[in-house]
DODREN-184461 format. One line per 2 residues: their letters; for each residue x negated, y negated, z of C-alpha. Coordinates in steps of 0.001 Angstrom, whole numbers. Each point is the difference from the previous one (the first is absolute). Layout:
BEGIN
a = X,Y,Z ~ ...;
END
This chain:
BEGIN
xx = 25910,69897,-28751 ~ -1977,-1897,-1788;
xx = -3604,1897,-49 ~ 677,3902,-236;
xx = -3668,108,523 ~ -705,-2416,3234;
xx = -319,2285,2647 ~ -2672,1957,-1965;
xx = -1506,-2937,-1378 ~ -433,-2423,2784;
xx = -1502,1288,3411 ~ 1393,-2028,2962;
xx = -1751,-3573,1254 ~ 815,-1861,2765;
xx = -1143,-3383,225 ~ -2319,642,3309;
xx = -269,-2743,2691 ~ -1935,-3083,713;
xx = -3972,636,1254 ~ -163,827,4143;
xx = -2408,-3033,974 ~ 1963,-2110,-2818;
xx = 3352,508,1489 ~ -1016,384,3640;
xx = -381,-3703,-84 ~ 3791,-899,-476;
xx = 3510,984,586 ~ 742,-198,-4096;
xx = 1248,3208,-1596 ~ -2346,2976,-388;
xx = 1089,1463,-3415 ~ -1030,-625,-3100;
xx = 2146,-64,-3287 ~ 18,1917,-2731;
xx = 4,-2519,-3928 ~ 3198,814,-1250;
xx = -1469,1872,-2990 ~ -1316,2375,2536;
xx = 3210,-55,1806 ~ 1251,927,-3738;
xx = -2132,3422,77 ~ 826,423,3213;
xx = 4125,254,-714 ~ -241,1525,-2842;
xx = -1253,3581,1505 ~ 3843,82,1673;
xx = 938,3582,-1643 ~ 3513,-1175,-157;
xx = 869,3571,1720 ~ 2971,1955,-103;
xx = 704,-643,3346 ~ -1373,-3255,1433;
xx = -1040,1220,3703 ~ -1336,-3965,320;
xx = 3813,-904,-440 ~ 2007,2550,1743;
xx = -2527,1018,2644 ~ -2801,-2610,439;
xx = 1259,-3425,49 ~ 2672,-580,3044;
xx = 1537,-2740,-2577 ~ 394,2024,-2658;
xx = -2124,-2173,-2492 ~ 199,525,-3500;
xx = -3747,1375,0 ~ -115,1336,-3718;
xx = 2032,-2417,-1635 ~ -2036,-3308,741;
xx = -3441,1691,-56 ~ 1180,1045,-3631;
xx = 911,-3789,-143 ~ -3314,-962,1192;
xx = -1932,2200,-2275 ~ 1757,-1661,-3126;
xx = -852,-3498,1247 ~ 3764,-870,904;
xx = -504,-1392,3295 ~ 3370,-2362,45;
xx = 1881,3498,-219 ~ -2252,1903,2507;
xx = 615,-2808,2580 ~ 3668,-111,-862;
xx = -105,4034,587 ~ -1759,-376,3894;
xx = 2414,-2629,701 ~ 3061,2321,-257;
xx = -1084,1864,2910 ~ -2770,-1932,1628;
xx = 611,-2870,1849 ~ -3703,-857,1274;
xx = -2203,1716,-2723 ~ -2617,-2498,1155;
xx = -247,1472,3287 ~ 317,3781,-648;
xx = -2454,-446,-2872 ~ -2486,-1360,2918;
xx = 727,2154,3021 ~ 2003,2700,-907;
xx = -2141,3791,483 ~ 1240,1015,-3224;
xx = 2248,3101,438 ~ 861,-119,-3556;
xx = -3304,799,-1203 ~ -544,3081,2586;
xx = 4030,1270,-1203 ~ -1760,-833,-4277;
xx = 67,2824,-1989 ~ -3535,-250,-1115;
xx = -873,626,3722 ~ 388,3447,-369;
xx = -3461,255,-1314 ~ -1379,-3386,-1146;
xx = -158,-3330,993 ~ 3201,-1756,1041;
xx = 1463,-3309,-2285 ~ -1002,-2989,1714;
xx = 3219,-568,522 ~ -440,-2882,2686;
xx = -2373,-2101,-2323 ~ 2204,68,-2486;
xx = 2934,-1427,2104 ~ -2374,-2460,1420;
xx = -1251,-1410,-3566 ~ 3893,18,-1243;
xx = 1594,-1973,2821 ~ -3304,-2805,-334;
xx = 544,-46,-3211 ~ 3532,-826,244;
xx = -979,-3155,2547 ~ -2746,-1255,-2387;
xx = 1796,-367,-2537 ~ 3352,-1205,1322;
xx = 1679,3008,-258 ~ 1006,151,3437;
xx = 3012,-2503,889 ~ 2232,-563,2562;
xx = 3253,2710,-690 ~ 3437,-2100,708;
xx = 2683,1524,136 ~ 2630,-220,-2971;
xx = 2916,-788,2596 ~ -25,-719,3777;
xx = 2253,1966,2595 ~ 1250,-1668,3257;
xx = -1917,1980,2372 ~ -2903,-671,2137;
xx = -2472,2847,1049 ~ -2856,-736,2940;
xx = -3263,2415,-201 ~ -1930,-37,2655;
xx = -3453,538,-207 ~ -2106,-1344,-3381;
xx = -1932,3569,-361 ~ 104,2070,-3159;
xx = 3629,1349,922 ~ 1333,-3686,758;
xx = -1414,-1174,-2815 ~ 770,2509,-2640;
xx = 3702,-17,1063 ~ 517,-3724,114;
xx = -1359,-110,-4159 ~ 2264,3019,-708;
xx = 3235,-1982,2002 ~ -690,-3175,-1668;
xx = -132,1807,-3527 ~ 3522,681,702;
xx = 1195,-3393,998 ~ -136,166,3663;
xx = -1354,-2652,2469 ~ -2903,993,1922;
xx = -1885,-1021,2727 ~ -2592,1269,984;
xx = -1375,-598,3851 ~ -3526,304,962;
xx = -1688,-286,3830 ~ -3442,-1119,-1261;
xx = -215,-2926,-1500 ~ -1270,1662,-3360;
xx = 1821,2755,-1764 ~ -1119,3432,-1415;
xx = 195,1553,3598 ~ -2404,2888,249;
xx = -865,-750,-3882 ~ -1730,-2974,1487;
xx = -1235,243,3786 ~ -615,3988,-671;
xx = -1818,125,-2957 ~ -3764,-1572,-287;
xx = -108,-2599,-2946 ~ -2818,2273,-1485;
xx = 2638,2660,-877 ~ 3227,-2460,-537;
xx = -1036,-3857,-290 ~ 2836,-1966,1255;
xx = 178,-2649,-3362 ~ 1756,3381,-1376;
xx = 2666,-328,3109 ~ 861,-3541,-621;
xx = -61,496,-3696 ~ 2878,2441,196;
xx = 1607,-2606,2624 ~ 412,-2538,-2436;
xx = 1258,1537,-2424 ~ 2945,1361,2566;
xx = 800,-3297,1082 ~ 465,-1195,-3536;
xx = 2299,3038,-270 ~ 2103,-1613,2744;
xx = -1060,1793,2605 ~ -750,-2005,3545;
xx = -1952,820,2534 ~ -75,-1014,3647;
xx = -3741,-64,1823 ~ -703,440,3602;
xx = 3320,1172,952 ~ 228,2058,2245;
xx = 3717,1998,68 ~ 1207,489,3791;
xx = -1791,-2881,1314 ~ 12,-3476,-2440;
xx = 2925,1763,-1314 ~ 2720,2084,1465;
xx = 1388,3459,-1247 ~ 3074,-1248,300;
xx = -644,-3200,-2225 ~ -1843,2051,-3032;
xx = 3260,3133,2 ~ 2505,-3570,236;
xx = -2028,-1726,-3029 ~ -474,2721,-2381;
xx = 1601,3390,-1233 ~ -2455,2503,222;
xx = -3141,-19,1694 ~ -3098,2222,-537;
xx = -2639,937,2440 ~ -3444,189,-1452;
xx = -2270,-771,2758 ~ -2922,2887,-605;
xx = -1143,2636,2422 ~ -1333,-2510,2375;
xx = -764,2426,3312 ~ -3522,1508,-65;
xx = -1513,3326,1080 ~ -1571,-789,3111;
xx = -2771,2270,1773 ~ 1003,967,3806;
xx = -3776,775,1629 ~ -2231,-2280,2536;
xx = -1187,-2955,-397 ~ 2562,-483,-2559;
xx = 611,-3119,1678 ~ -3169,-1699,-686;
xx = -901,-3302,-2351 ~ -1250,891,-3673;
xx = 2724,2402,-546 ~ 2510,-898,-2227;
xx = 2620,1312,-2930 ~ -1221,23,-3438;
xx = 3085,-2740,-1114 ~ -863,-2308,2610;
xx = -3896,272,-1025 ~ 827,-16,-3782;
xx = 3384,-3299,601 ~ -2440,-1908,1648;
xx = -2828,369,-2432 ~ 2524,-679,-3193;
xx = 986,-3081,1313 ~ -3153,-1285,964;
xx = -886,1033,-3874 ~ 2982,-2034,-1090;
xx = -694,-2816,1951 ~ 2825,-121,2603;
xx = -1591,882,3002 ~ -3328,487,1059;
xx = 516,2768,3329 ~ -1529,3010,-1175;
xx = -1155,3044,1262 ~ -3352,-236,-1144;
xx = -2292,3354,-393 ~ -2873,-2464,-906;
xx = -3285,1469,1171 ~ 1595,3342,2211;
xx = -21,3363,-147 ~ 3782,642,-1326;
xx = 2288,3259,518 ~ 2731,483,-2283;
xx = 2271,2928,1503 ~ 2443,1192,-3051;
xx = -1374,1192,-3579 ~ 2906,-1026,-2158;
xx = 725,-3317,-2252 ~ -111,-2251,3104;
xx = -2676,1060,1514 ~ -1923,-78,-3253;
xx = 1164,-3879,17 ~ -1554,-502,3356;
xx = -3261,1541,-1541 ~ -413,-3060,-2748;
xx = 1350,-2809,2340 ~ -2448,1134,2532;
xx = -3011,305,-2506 ~ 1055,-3796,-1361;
xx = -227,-1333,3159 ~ -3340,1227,391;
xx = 127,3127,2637 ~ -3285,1402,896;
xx = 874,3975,-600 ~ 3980,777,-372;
xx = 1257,3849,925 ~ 3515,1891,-1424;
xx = 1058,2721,2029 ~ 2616,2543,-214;
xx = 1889,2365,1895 ~ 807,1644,-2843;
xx = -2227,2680,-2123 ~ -2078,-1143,-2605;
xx = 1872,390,-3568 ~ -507,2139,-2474;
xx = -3020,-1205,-2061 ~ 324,-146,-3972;
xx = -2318,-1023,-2521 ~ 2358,851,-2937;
xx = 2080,-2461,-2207 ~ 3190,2148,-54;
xx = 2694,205,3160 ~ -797,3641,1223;
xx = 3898,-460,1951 ~ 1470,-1487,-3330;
xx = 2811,-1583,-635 ~ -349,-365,3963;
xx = -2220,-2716,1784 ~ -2725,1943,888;
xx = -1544,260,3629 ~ -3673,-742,-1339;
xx = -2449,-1927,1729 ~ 323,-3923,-1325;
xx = -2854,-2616,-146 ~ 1550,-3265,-483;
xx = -1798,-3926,-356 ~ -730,-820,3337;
xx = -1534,3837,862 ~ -2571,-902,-3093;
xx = -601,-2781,2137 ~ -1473,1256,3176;
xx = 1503,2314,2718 ~ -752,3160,1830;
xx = 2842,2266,-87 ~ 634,2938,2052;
xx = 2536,2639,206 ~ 1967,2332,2577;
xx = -771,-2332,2929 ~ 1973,-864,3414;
xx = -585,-3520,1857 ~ 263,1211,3540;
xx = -1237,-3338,1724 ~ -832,-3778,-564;
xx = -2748,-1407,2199 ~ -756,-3658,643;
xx = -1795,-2577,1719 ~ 1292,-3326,1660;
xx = 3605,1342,-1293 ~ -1347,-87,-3991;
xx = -409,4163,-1719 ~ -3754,408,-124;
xx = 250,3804,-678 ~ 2312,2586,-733;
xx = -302,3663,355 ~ 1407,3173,-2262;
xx = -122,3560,-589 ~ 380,1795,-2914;
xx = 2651,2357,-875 ~ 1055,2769,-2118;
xx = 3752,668,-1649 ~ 1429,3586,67;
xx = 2489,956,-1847 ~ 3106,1763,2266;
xx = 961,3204,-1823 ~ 3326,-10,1983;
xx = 1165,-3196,-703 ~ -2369,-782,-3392;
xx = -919,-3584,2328 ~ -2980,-1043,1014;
xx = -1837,-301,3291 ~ -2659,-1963,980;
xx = -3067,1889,2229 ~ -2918,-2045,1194;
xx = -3287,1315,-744 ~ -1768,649,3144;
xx = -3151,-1951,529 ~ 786,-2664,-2842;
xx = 147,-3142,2391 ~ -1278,-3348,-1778;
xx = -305,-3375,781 ~ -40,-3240,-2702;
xx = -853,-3864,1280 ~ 2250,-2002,-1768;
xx = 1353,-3472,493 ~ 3241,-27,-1569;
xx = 2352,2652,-240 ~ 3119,-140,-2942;
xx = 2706,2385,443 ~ 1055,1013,-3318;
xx = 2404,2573,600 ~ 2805,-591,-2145;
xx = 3436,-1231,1493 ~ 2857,2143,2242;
xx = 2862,-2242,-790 ~ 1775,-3245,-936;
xx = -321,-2352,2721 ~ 2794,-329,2893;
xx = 445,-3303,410 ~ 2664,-2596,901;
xx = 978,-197,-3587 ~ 1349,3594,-670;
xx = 1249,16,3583 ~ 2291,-2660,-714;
xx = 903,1354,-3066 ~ 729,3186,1523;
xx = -1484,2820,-2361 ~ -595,3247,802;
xx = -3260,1303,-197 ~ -627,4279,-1883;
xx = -2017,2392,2004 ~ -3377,-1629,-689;
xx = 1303,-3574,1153 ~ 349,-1420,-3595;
xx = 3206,-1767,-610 ~ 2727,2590,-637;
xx = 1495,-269,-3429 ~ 1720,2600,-2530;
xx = -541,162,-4372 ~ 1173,-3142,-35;
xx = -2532,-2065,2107 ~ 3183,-794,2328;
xx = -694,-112,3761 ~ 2285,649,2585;
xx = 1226,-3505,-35 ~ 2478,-921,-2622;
xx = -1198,-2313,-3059 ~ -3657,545,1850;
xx = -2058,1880,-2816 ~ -3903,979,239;
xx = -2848,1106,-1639 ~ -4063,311,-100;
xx = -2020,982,2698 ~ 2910,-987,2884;
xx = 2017,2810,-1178 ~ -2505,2855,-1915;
xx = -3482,-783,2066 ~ -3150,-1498,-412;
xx = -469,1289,-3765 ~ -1476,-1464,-3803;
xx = 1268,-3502,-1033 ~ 1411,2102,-2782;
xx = 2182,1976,1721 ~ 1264,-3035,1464;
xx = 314,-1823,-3287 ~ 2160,2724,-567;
xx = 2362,378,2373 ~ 663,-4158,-27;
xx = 1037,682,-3630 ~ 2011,2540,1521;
xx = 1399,-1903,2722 ~ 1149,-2408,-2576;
xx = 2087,2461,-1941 ~ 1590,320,2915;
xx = 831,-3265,1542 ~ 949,-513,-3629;
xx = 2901,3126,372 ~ 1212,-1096,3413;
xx = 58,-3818,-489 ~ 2142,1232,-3517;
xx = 2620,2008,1733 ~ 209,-3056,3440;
END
């Protein structure tokens, strides 16, 4: 620890984001960045703790929190980024879009301001690319086995740099003819700008890794080719099957799924195609208060919608005003105001959709009632009760279901491949990412649910361990 003194010294800063009308006006990325001697202060209040709760509880990857923040504070960046590396594949893309569960689990949380943790991360891994730092990692001795990931996501992508690292050849097939998967068709520039995507590309390909665009596995290629051409494959194809919303009308034009509103838009930012779903100059409703449907909120605002709505079914979250995590080390269930809210939306709570009305087969209108949750003492559940009289009505011109994602899609590919799918239809696999298919691994979203890019970081490190085991003992 290198200031005994930080914590009490130093109050937390965060760097703060770009000005509304400023960044309204482009797709570039909303926050702002700290200099580094502020980024200095900021590390130093790390209370190097008995017990790191940021370690062991917070970060899904286990980062070495307290050790490169002490790094950081004592100007040793080299080491710090050296540090994140050892358990980080993608710093540059947790240190963007990551929520931060290290800082809620920090042990000054408890009744002050949380370490700004993420910053810190972010500033360390830039660092390391500015300077050179960051190179291509080959590995010391090759081993004559091949290994095909499908899907280019966080979990395909974070496995194939931990498999190469070890000497294996990887390949690495993507649908799209980009890569990054949800990284780059599900995430708006102005939270992750894609230059950071191909960055991290490059420098896998120099690593030896190959990649294979616009393939699609069970159509340009068979099952039965990829299991005959290489040793293992892994399954990382995302949680592709969205919530949908059974009511009438549901059937009408200007409804759509937040991913195809926010693919389209991303690639018309990035210049391949030019299709979108445009909210330009309409009354938008965004159905679904989490991440996404925060995402549909700025993408709509950019493309210049006259008055954009966020409902929710569920209640409105605990409000808090205070700096420290009243759940801590937990993530607390606290009301959260992100970019695109400061932006411009109307945001309601507790609401039910009971019917979309059109005109000449487009949604003109759609009509709710409120509702109230009661807590079951029986069964400590929840039921929902409509609150008599509470009927509303909204004109609207587009409608964006954001409603998260059921389960991993069931296509041709995992038919052919002949998985099993768990209880919630995710791909069935056991503690060590292996499906039901022999030498057929998985990880990410396809087997754990639509969750953080984190957690899926994670288990692709973790799937690697374990193709690494089983392709040891073949």
């Amino acid at each position: 620890m290198g200031k005994t003194t930080g914590f009490i010294e130093e109050s937390r800063k965060e760097a703060g984001h770009r000005p509304v009308k400023e960044r309204l006006k482009d797709y570039r990325d909303v926050m702002k960045c700290l200099p580094d001697d502020k980024i200095r202060e900021q590390a130093s209040r790390c209370m190097d703790c008995g017990v790191p709760f940021c370690h062991g509880i917070g970060c899904p990857l286990g980062n070495f929190i307290p050790e490169w923040n002490d790094l950081v504070y004592r100007g040793k960046w080299e080491d710090a980024l050296r540090r994140l590396e050892e358990t980080n594949p993608l710093p540059e893309i947790t240190g963007r879009i990551c929520p931060a569960l290290c800082e809620s689990a920090c042990t000054l949380s408890i009744n002050d301001s949380p370490v700004t943790i993420r910053q810190v991360e972010l500033a360390v891994i830039e660092h390391g690319f500015e300077k050179g730092w960051v190179k291509p990692k080959k590995p010391e001795f090759l081993l004559n086995r091949k290994v095909a990931i499908v899907g280019s996501g966080p979990a395909g992508l974070s496995t194939a740099i931990v498999l190469r690292q070890k000497g294996y050849e990887v390949t690495v097939f993507e649908k799209s003819e980009r890569l990054g998967g949800i990284l780059r068709f599900g995430i708006p520039d102005f939270k992750l700008e894609k230059w950071i995507i191909d960055r991290r590309i490059k420098i896998m390909v120099e690593s030896g890794i190959k990649f294979e665009t616009g393939v699609n596995i069970g159509e340009d290629i068979s099952v039965a080719f990829l299991k005959r051409s290489f040793d293992v494959v892994l399954l990382t194809v995302g949680a592709g099957e969205p919530r949908d919303m059974k009511v009438p009308g549901r059937e009408l034009g200007g409804i759509c799924f937040a991913m195809d509103y926010l693919q389209k838009s991303n690639e018309s930012v990035s210049g391949v195609k030019k299709n979108i779903i445009t909210a330009k100059d309409k009354n938008v409703l965004v159905i679904g208060g989490g991440d996404t449907g925060s995402d549909c909120v700025g993408t709509a605002n950019r493309q210049g919608a006259k008055k954009v709505y966020l409902f929710e079914i569920m209640p409105k979250p605990q409000e808090w005003k205070e700096s420290w995590n009243p759940q801590w080390p937990e993530w607390p269930l606290i009301l959260r105001t992100s970019s695109s809210h400061e932006e411009g939306v109307k945001r309601e709570w507790s609401v039910s959709n009971r019917r979309f009305r059109g005109r000449n087969k487009e949604v003109n209108e759609v009509d709710f009632i409120r509702i109230e949750w009661k807590r079951l003492k029986e069964s400590k559940g929840l039921k929902v009760c409509e609150v008599p009289d509470s009927e509303f009505s909204l004109k609207v011109e587009l409608v964006i279901l954001a409603m998260g994602f059921v389960h991993v899609e069931h296509g041709k590919l995992l038919k052919d491949m002949g998985v099993r799918y768990d209880k919630k239809g995710n791909i069935q696999s056991n503690r060590s990412c292996a499906t039901s298919v022999k030498g057929v691994f998985t990880a990410g979203d396809a087997a754990a649910g639509a969750s953080l890019a984190v957690r899926a970081i994670k288990q692709g490190k973790e799937a690697a361990e374990s193709i690494h085991e089983y392709l040891c003992k073949k």
